[in-house]
ZAMARGU-4260 file (C-alpha; in steps of 0.2 Angstrom, whole numbers, plus 5000, padded with zeros to 4 digits):
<rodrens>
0) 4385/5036/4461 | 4377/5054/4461 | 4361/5055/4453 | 4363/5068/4439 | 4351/5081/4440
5) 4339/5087/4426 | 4341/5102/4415 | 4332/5117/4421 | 4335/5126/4407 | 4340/5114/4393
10) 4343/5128/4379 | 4356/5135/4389 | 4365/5119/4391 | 4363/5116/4373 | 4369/5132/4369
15) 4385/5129/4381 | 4388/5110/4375 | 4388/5120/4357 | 4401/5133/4362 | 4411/5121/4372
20) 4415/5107/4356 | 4418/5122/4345 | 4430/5130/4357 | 4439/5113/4360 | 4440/5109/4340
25) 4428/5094/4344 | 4416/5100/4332 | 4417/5115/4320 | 4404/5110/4307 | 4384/5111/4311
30) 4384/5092/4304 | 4398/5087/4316 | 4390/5098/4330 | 4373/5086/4327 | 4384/5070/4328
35) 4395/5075/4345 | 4380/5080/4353 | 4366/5070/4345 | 4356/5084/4341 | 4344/5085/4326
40) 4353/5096/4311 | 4339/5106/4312 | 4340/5109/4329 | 4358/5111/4326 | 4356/5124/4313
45) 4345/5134/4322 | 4356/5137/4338 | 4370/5140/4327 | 4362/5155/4318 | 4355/5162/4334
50) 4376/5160/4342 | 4378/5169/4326 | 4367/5183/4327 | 4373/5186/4346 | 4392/5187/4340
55) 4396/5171/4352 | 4400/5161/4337 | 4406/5164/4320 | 4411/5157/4301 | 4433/5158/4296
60) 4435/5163/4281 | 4436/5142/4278 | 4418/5139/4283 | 4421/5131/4300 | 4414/5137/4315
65) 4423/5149/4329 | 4420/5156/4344 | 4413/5173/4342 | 4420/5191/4344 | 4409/5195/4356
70) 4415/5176/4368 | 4432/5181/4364 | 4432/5197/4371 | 4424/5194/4387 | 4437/5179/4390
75) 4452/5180/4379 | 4459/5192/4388 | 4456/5208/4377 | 4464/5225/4390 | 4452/5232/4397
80) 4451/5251/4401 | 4433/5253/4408 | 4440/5271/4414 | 4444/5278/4400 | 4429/5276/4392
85) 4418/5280/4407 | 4427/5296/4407 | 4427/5298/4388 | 4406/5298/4390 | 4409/5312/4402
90) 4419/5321/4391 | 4408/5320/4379 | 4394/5330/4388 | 4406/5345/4390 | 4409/5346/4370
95) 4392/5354/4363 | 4395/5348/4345 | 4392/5330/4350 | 4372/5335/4359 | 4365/5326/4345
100) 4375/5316/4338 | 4382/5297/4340 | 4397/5293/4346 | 4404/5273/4347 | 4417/5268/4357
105) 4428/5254/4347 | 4444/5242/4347 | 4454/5230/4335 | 4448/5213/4339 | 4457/5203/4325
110) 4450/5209/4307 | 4434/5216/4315 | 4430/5232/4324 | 4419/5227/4342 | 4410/5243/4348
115) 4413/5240/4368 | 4401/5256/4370 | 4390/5269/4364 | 4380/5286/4365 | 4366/5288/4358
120) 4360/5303/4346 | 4345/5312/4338 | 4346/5309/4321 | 4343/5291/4311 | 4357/5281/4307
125) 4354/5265/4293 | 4364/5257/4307 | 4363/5259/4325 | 4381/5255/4335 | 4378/5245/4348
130) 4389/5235/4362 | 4396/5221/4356 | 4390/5222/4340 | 4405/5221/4326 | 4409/5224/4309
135) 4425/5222/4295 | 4439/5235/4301 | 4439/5242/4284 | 4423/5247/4288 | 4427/5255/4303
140) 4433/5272/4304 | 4439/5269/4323 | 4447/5252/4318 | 4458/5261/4304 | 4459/5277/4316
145) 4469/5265/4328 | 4480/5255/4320 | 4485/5271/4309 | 4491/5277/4326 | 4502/5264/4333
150) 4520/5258/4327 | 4518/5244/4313 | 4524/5229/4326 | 4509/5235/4339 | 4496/5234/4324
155) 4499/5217/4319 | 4501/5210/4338 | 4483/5219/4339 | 4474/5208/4325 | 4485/5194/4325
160) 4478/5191/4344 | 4463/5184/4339 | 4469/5176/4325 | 4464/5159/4330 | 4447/5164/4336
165) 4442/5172/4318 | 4453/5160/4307 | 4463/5171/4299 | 4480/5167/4291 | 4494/5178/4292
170) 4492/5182/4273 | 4476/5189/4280 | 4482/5201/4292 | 4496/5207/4280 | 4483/5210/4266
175) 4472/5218/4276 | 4484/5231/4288 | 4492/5235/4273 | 4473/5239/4266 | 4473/5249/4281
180) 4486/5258/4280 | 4489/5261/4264 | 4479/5275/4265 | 4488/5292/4266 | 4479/5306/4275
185) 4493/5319/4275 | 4496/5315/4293 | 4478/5318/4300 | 4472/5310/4317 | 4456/5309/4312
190) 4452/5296/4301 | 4435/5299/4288 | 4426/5286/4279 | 4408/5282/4272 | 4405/5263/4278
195) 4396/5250/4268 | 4377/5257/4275 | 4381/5273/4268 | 4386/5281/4286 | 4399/5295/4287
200) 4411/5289/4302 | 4424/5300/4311 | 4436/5291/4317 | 4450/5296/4331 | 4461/5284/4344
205) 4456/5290/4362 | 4469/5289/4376 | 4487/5292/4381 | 4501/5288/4370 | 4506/5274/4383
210) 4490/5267/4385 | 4488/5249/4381 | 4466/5249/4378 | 4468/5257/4360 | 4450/5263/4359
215) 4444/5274/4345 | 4429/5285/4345 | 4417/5286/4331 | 4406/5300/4326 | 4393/5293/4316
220) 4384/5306/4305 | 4369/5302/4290 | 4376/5308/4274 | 4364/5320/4274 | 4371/5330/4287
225) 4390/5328/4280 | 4392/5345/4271 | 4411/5354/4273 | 4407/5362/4288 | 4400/5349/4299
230) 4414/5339/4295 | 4425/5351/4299 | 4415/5353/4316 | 4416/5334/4319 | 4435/5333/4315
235) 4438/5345/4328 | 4427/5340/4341 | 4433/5323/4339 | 4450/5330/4341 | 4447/5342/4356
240) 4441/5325/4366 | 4456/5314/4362 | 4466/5332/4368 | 4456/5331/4387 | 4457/5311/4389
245) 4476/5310/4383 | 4479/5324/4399 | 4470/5310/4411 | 4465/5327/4420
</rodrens>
C-alpha cells in the first residue's frame, strides 16, 4: 500500500474537494459541504464565499449550491470562437469612435451574460467589464442583443444549456426570453439599455449569420456622455464592426 502524500497546497484541495461534491450532487448546502468533508462550517463558509466571488460556484434560485458560470464555461462545452474576437479587438483599432471608449465582448450562458473579453477605455465606468465576470441577461445589452438576433428555437437551446448548472426551471427560461424579447425596437440591430449601475450599454451580435459563438459587443458609455449624438455615433460604430467581422475579410 502507497503511502499517500501530503497536501502541498491544502487550500487548493479544499477548494477542489468543494467543487467536486457540488458538482457531483454530494453536497449542495455549506452545512452538508462541512459534514462530507468534515470541514468546520466556518471554514466551510468562507471557501464558499470566496468560490462565489470568483464565479466558480454559485446560489439556484432554490438556495442550493452550483457550479459557477465561470467552471461551466471553461468545461461544459460553451463553442468557442477565440478568432473572432481576436479579430473583433483588431477591428476595433481601425473604428476611431471606439479610442476612448469600452468595449465587452459577451455570450448567453444560461440567464446570465459572461464577458469572455474586454477593451479597456478612458473614461470611468461604476462598473468595470471584466473576463469572466457575469451578470443577469436582462442586464446585459449584448445578452438581449443576441438572442434578439437568432430564431426563437436557437435562443432557448442557448439558455436552456446551462440550465442544470444555474438551476433554472423551464418556467424560468420562458419568463425570462420572453422578458427579452418582448421588447420592440422597430427592427434595430443594436440593442440600447441603462443597466442596474447606471451604465449606457450598446449592444450588437458580432459574427456571420452562420456562426455558432453568438458573441455580442457592448459599448459601455457613463450617462454622462449619452447625449443624442454620441449615441447615434455609438450605434453606428457598433454597426460598422459587426458589418467588417460578418465579411470574415
Amino acid at each position: 500500500m502507497g503511502i499517500e502524500q501530503p497536501r502541498r497546497t491544502p487550500a487548493v484541495h479544499r477548494a477542489v474537494d468543494v467543487l467536486d461534491a457540488v458538482g457531483h450532487n454530494v453536497a449542495t448546502t455549506p452545512a452538508a459541504l462541512a459534514a462530507e468533508l468534515t470541514m468546520a462550517k466556518s471554514s466551510i463558509g468562507d471557501l464558499v464565499e470566496a468560490l462565489e466571488v470568483e464565479n466558480l460556484l454559485r446560489r439556484a434560485i432554490n438556495g442550493n449550491l452550483r457550479l459557477g458560470i465561470r467552471l461551466a464555461a471553461a468545461t461544459a462545452g460553451t463553442p468557442e470562437d477565440p478568432t473572432l474576437v481576436e479579430r473583433a479587438l483588431r477591428v476595433l483599432g481601425q473604428i476611431a469612435y471606439f479610442d476612448s471608449h469600452t468595449v465587452s465582448f459577451v455570450r448567453v450562458v444560461g440567464l446570465q451574460a459572461l464577458c469572455v473579453d474586454v477593451r479597456m477605455g478612458q473614461h470611468p465606468l461604476a462598473l468595470t467589464p471584466r473576463p469572466g465576470q457575469s451578470r443577469p441577461m436582462a442586464d446585459s445589452a449584448g445578452a438581449a442583443a443576441v438572442l434578439r438576433s437568432v430564431s426563437e428555437r436557437t435562443a432557448r437551446e442557448l439558455v436552456d444549456r446551462y440550465a442544470d448548472h444555474q438551476g433554472i426551471t423551464p418556467q424560468n427560461i420562458q419568463d425570462a426570453l420572453t422578458t427579452i424579447t418582448a421588447v420592440d425596437q422597430d427592427g434595430a440591430r443594436v440593442v440600447r439599455l441603462t443597466d442596474s449601475y447606471g451604465i449606457v450599454q450598446l449592444g450588437i451580435r458580432v459574427g456571420a449569420d452562420d456562426s455558432d459563438a453568438h458573441i455580442a459587443a457592448v459599448l459601455h458609455l457613463p450617462d454622462r456622455l449619452a447625449d443624442p449624438t454620441t449615441l447615434l455615433r455609438g450605434e453606428t460604430a457598433l454597426a460598422d464592426l459587426a458589418a467588417r467581422l460578418s465579411s470574415r475579410a
